[in-house]
C-alpha positions as CSV (number, residue, x, y, z in Angstrom):
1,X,-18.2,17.2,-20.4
2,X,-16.5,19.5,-17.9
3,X,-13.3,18.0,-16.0
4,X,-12.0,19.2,-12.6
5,X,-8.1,19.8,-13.1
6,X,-5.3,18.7,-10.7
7,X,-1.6,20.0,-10.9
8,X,1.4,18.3,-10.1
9,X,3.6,18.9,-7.2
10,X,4.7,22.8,-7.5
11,X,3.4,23.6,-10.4
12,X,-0.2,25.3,-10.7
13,X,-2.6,26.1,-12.6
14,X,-1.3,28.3,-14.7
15,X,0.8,25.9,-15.9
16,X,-1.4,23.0,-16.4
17,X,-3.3,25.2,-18.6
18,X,-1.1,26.5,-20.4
19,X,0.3,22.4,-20.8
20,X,-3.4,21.7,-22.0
21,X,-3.3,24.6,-23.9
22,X,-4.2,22.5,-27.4
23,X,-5.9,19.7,-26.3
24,X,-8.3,22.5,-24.5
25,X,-8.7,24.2,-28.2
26,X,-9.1,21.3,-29.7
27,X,-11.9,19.9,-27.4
28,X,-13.5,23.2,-27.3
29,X,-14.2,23.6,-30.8
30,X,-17.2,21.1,-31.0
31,X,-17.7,21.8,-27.3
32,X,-16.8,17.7,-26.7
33,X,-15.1,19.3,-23.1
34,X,-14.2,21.6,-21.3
35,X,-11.4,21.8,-18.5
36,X,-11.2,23.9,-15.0
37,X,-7.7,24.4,-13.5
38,X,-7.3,25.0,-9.9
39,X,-4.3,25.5,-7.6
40,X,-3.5,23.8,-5.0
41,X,-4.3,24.4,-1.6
42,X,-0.3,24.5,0.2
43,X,1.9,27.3,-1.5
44,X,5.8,26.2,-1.6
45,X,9.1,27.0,-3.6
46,X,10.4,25.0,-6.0
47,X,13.7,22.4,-5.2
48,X,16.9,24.4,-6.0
49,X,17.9,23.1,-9.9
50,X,14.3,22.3,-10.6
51,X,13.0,26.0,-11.7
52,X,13.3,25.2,-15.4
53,X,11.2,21.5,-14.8
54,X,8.4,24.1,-12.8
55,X,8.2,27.0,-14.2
56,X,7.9,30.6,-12.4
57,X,5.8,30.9,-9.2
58,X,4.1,31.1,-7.5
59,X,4.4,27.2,-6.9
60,X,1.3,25.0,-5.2
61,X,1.4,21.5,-3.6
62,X,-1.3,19.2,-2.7
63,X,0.5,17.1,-0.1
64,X,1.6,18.6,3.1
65,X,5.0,16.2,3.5
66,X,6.7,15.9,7.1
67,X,9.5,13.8,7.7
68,X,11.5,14.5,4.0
69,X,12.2,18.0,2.5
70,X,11.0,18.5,-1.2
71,X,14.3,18.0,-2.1
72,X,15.5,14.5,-1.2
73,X,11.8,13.5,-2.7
74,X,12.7,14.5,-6.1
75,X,16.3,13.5,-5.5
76,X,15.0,9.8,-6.0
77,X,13.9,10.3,-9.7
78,X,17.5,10.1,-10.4
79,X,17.9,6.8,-9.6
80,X,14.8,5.7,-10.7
81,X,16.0,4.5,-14.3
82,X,18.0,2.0,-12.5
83,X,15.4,0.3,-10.3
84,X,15.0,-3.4,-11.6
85,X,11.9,-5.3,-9.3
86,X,9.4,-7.8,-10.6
87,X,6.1,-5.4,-10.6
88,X,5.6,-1.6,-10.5
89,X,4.8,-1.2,-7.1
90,X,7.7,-3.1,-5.5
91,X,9.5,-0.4,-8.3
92,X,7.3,2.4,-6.8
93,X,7.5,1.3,-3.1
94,X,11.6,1.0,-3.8
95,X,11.7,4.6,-3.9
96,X,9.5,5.6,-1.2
97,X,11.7,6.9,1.8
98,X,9.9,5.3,4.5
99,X,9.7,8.4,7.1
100,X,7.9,10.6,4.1
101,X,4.4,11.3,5.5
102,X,2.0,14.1,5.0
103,X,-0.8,15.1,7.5
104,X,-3.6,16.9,5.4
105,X,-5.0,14.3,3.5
106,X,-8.7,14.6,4.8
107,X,-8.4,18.6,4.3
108,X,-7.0,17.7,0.3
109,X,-10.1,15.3,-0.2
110,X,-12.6,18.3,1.6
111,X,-11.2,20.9,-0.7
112,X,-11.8,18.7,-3.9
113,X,-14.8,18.1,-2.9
114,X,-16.0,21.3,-1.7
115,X,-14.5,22.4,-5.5
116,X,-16.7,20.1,-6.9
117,X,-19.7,21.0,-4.6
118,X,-19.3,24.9,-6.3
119,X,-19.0,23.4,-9.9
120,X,-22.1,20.9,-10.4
121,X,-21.4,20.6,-13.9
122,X,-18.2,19.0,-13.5
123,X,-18.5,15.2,-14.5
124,X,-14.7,14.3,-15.3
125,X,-11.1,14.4,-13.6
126,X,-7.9,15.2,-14.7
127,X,-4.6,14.8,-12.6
128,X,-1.8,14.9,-13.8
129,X,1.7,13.2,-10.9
130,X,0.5,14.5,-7.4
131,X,-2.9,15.8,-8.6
132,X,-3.7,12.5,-10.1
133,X,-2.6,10.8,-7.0
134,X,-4.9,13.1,-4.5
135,X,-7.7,12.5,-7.5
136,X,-7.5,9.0,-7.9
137,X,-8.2,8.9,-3.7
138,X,-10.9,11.5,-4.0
139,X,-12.5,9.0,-6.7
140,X,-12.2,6.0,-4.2
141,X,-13.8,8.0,-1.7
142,X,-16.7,9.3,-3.6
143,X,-17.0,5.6,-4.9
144,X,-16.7,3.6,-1.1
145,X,-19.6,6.6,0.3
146,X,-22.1,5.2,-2.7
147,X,-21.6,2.2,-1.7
148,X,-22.5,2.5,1.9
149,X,-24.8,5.7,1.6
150,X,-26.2,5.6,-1.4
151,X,-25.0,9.0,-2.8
152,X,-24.6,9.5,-6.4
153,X,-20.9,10.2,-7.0
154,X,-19.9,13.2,-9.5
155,X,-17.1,12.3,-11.2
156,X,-17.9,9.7,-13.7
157,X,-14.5,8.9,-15.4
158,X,-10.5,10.3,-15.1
159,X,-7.6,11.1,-16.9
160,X,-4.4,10.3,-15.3
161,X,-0.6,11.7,-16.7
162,X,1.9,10.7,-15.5
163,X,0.2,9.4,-12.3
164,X,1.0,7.8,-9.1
165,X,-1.0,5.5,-7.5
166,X,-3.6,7.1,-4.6
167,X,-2.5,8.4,-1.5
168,X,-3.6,6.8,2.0
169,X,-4.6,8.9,5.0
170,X,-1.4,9.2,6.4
171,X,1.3,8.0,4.2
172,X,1.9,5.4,1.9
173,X,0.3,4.3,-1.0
174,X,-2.7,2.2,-2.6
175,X,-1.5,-0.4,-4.7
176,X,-3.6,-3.0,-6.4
177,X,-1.0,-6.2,-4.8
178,X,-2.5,-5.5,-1.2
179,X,-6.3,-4.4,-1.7
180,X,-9.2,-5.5,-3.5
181,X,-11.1,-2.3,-3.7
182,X,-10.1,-0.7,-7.5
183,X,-10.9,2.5,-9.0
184,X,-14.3,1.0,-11.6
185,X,-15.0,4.2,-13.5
186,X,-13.3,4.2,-17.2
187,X,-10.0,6.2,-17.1
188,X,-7.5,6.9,-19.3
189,X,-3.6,6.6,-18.1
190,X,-1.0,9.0,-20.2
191,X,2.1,7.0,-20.1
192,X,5.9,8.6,-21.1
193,X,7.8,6.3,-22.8
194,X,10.8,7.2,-21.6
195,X,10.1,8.2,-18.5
196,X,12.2,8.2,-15.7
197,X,9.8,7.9,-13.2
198,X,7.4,5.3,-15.0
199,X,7.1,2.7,-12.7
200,X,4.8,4.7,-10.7
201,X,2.6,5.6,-13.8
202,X,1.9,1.6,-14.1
203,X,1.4,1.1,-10.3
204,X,-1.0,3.7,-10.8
205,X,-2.8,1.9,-14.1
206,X,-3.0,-1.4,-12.3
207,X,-5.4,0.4,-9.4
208,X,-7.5,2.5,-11.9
């Protein structure tokens, strides 16, 4: 099987491949699967003190953000080991800032899809932290338009790390307390045990 892979937030994928680098080898050997890495479709720079979590450029993002600079986004993982809430998504939505927002949503899902379109042999995802989260909704779309056209969707199960749950058109996030409609192809959720940010990793299981 051939898997479709998503970076996360300013990275690329370079360095996703490089991360896969032995599970690749290993997978390859008795051809079990195969992975394709592609960047993102928004170039950016990486947060200042953040270059040794991202690597060298160039950097890629999935989500066009308005309304919060890179930098107070990744400011919240900080605090994040202190949050204390009763589920992961009141956890997740805790560190949320409310006026974050992105506006190419629709062009992220197009450019997955036309990605996909190119590579007909592709059959899994991958996403690993903002790729999952732009995956996961590309998988809920492919899965609502069988359902009301008919068309057979491509991707046919996922692999999450470290993921958050899927984006909404224009911000916020799907979480599995406020909508029936989950994520029914088999996935597989990497989970860090320690974490900092791993309250969105489980708010991300519970949908998928």
């Amino acid at each position: 099987m051939r898997f479709l892979c998503l970076h996360g937030s300013i990275t690329s994928a370079d360095t996703l491949s490089a991360q896969l680098g032995p599970l690749q080898q290993n997978l390859a050997a008795d051809n079990t699967a195969s992975f394709y890495c592609v960047n993102a479709p928004h170039a950016t720079t990486a947060p200042g003190g953040y270059i040794e979590y991202f690597g060298h450029p160039p950097h890629y993002r999935w989500l066009n953000y308005v309304g919060v600079g890179i930098d107070a986004i990744y400011d919240t993982v900080r605090g994040a080991r202190s949050k204390q809430h009763a589920t992961p998504e009141d956890a997740f939505r805790s560190l949320i800032p409310p006026e974050l927002s992105w506006v190419n949503y629709e062009d992220v899902l197009r450019y997955i899809e036309e990605t996909l379109e190119k590579n007909p042999d592709i059959e899994g995802l991958l996403g690993y932290s903002e790729g999952a989260t732009v995956g996961a909704a590309y998988i809920l779309r492919e899965q609502m338009r069988e359902q009301e056209t008919g068309r057979t969707r491509q991707i046919k199960c996922a692999i999450f790390l470290a993921g958050i749950p899927p984006v909404k058109a224009e911000n916020g996030f799907i979480f599995a307390d406020e909508q029936e409609e989950m994520i029914d192809i088999p996935t597989v959720h990497i989970v860090g045990a320690n974490g900092v940010f791993s309250c969105d990793i489980w708010a991300c299981l519970t949908v998928g």
